[in-house]
matplotlib code that plots the C-alpha trace (Angstrom):
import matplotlib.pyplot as plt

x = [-6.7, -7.7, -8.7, -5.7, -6.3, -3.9, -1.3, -0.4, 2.9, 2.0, 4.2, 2.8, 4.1, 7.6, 10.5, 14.3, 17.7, 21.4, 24.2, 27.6, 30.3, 28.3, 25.5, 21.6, 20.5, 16.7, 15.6, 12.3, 9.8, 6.4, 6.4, 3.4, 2.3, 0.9, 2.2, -0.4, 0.3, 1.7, 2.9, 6.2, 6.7, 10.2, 11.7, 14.0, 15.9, 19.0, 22.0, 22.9, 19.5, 18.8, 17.1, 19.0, 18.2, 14.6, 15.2, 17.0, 13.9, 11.9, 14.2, 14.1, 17.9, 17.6, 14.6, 12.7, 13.2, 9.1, 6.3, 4.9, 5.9, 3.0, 3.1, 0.9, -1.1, 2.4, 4.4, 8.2, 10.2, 12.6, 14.0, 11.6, 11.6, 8.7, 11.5, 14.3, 16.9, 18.9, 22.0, 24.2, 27.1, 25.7, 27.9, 28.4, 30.5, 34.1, 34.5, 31.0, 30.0, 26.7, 24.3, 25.9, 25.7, 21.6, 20.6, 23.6, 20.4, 18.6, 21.5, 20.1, 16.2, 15.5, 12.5, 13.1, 13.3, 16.4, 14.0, 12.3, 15.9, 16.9, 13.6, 15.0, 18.3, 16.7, 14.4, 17.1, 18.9, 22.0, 21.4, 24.5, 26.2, 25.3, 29.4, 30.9, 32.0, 31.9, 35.1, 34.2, 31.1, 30.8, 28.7, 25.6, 25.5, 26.5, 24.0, 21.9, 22.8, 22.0, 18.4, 18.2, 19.5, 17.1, 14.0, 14.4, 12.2, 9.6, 9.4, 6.4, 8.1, 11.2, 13.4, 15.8, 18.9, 20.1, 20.7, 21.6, 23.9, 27.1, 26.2, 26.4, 23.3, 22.5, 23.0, 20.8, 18.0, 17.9, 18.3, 15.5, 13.1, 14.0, 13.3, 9.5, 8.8, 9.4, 8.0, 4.8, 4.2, 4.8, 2.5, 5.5, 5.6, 8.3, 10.2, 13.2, 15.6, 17.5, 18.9, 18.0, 15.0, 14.5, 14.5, 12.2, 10.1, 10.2, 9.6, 7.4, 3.3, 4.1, 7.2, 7.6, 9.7, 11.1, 13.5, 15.8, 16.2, 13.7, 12.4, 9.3, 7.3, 6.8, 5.5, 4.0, 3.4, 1.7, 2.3, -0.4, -2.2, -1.1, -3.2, -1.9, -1.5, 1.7, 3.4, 7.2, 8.3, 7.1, 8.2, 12.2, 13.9, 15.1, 11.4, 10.1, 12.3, 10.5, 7.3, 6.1, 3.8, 7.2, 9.1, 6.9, 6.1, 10.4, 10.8, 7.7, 9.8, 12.9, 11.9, 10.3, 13.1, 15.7, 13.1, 13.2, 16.9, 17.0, 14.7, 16.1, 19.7]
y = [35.1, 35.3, 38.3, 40.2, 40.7, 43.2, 41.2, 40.2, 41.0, 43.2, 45.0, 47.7, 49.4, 48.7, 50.6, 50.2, 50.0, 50.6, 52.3, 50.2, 51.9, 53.4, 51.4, 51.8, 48.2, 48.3, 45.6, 46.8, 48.4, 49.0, 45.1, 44.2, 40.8, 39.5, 36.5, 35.3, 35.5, 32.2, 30.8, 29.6, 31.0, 30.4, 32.2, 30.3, 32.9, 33.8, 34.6, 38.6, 39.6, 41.4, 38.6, 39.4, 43.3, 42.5, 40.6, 43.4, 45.8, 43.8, 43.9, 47.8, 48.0, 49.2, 51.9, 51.5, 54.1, 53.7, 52.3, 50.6, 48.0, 46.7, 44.1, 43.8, 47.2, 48.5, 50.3, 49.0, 51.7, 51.1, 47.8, 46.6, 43.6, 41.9, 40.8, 39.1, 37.9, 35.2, 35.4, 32.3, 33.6, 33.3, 36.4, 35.2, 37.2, 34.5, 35.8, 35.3, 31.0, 30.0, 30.8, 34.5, 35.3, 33.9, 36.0, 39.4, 41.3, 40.8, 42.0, 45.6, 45.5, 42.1, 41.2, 37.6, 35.3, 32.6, 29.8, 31.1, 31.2, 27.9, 26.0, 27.6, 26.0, 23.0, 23.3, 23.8, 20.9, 23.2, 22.3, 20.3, 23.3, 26.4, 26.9, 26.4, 28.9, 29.2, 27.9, 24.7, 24.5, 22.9, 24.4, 23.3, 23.8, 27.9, 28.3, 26.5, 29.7, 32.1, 31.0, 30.6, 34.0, 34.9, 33.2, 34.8, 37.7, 35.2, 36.7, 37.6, 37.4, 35.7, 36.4, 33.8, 34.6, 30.6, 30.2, 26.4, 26.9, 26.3, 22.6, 19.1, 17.8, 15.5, 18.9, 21.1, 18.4, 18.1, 21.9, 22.8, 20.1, 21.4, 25.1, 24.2, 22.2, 25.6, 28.0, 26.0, 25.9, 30.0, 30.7, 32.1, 34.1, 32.9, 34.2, 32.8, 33.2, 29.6, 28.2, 24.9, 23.3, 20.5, 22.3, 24.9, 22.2, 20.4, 23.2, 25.6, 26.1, 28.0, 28.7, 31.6, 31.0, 34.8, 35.8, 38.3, 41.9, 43.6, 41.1, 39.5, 36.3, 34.1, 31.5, 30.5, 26.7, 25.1, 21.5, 18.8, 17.7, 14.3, 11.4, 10.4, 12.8, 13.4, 16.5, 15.8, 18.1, 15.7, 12.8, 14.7, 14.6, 11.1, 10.0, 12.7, 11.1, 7.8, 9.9, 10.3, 13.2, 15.0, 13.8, 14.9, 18.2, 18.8, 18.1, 20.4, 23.5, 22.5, 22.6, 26.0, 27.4, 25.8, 27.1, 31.0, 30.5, 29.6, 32.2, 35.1, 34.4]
z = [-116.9, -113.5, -112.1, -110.5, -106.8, -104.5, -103.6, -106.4, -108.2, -110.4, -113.6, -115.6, -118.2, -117.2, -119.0, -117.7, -120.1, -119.2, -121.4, -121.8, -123.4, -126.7, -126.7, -124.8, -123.6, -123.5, -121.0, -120.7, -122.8, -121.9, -119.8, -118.6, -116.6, -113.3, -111.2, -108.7, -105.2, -103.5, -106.8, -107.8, -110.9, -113.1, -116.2, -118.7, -121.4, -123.1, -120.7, -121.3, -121.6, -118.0, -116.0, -112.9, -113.5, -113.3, -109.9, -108.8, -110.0, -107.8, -105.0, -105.1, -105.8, -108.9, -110.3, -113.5, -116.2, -116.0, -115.2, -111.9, -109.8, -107.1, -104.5, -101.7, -102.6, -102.3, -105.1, -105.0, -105.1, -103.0, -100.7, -98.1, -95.6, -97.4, -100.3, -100.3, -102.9, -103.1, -105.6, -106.7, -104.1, -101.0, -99.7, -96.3, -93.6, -93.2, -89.5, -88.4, -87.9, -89.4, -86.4, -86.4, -90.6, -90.3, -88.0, -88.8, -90.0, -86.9, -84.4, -84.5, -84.8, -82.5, -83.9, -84.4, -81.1, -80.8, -80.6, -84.3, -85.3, -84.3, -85.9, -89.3, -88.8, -88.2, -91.0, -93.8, -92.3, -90.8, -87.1, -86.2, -88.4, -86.5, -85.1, -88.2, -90.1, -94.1, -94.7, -93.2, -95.0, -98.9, -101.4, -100.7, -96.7, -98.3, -100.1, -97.1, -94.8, -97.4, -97.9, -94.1, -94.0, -96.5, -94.8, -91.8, -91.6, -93.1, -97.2, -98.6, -102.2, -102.8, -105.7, -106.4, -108.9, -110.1, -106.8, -107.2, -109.8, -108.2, -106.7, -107.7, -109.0, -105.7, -103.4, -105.8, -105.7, -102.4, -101.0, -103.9, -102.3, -98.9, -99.9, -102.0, -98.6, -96.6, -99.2, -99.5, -96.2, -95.7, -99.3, -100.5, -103.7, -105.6, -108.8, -110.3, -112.9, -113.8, -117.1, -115.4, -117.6, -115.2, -112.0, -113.6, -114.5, -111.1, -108.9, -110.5, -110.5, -114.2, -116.6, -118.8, -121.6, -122.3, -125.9, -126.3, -124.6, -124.6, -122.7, -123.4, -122.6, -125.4, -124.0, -120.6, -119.6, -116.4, -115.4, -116.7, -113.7, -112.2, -111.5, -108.0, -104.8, -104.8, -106.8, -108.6, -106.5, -103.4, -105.8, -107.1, -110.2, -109.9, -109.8, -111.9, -114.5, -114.6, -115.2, -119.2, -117.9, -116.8, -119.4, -122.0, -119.9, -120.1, -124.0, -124.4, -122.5, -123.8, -127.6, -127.0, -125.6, -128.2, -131.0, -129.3, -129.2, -133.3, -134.2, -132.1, -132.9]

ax = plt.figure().add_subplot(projection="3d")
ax.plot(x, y, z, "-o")
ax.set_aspect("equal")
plt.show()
């Protein structure tokens, strides 16, 4: 393993759980792991077994029972600028157009300038869109303002909660290409939660494959290197597809995660 340097994300010893009704759901215990700074990493796992609790443990909405949570040389104990998350419902204000729900959290601090904010538009392809407002908008243009919204304040670590879930599979390719294209040009770090094997597979620089609460990682994969220049994610799905290195790479996470889901079930 490489050695762990400060800004990394860094877990130790993490403890959290939850009561429902009469039962204690351990999500945690004693979770330890380091993902590297700048790298996209993506965790495949049962649904129901506290994924989105550990975004929001990293997010500093929610406090482990235990342990530590470091990022930047900084313990995460509570929400901070550096971090954003991005759910599946964008959770856009209906009153405010586009231009006005990017920039809402910048009304009162001013530390972004209008011409920053209008190269994001651009960026994430919403420019002839900034007057709209989100009833006018489809799906994908959404979820387009709510990683705009979320990119604003330039993320050192962003947590990303199935975020293409709710689109058609042309809009989820292209938004996903459109947001590695922005993230690898920031060194973004990059943690997300999808059920999604081939957009794990796609996007990420590794893939933990995690069982059943209390979570743990049974398996971690990286992508074979490629012989020509240009990474699937530069290449899509479509073209990813025609690829036996990626096709081989997919059945490889797919039967590991359809053998956790036999043995833990």
């Amino acid at each position: 393993m490489n050695e762990i340097q400060i800004n990394d994300l860094i877990l130790k010893d993490l403890c959290f759980s939850y009561y429902s009704k009469n039962n204690k759901n351990i999500i945690f215990e004693n979770f330890n792991y380091v993902i590297k700074k700048g790298k996209f990493t993506s965790i495949i796992g049962p649904s129901g077994t506290g994924k989105t609790s550990f975004l929001k443990l990293l997010s500093g909405l929610i406090k482990p029972k235990k342990g530590e949570i470091k990022f930047n040389n900084q313990n995460l104990d509570e929400v901070i600028q550096e971090i954003t998350l991005i759910q599946q419902n964008p959770s856009l204000m209906p009153w405010l157009n586009v231009y006005d729900n990017i920039t809402l959290a910048n009304l009162n601090c001013k530390k972004i300038n209008d011409f920053n904010i209008k190269k994001l538009i651009k960026d994430i392809g919403l420019e002839e869109f900034s007057k709209y407002y989100p009833h006018q908008l489809s799906g994908g243009l959404l979820q387009r303002v709510a990683i705009a919204r979320a990119l604003l304040f330039n993320p050192d670590l962003l947590l990303l909660d199935e975020p293409f879930a709710a689109l058609d599979n042309l809009s989820r390719e292209l938004l996903s290409a459109e947001l590695v294209s922005i993230i690898k040009r920031k060194s973004i770090t990059v943690l997300m939660v999808t059920h999604s094997i081939e957009e794990a597979a796609l996007l990420s620089d590794e893939v933990l494959i995690t069982g059943l609460a209390p979570i743990k990682i049974i398996k971690k994969f990286t992508p074979p290197e490629r012989e020509n220049n240009k990474t699937w994610q530069e290449l899509g799905l479509r073209k990813s597809l025609q690829d036996k290195s990626f096709n081989d790479y997919l059945k490889l996470l797919r039967d590991t995660s359809y053998s956790v889901m036999e043995k833990e079930n």
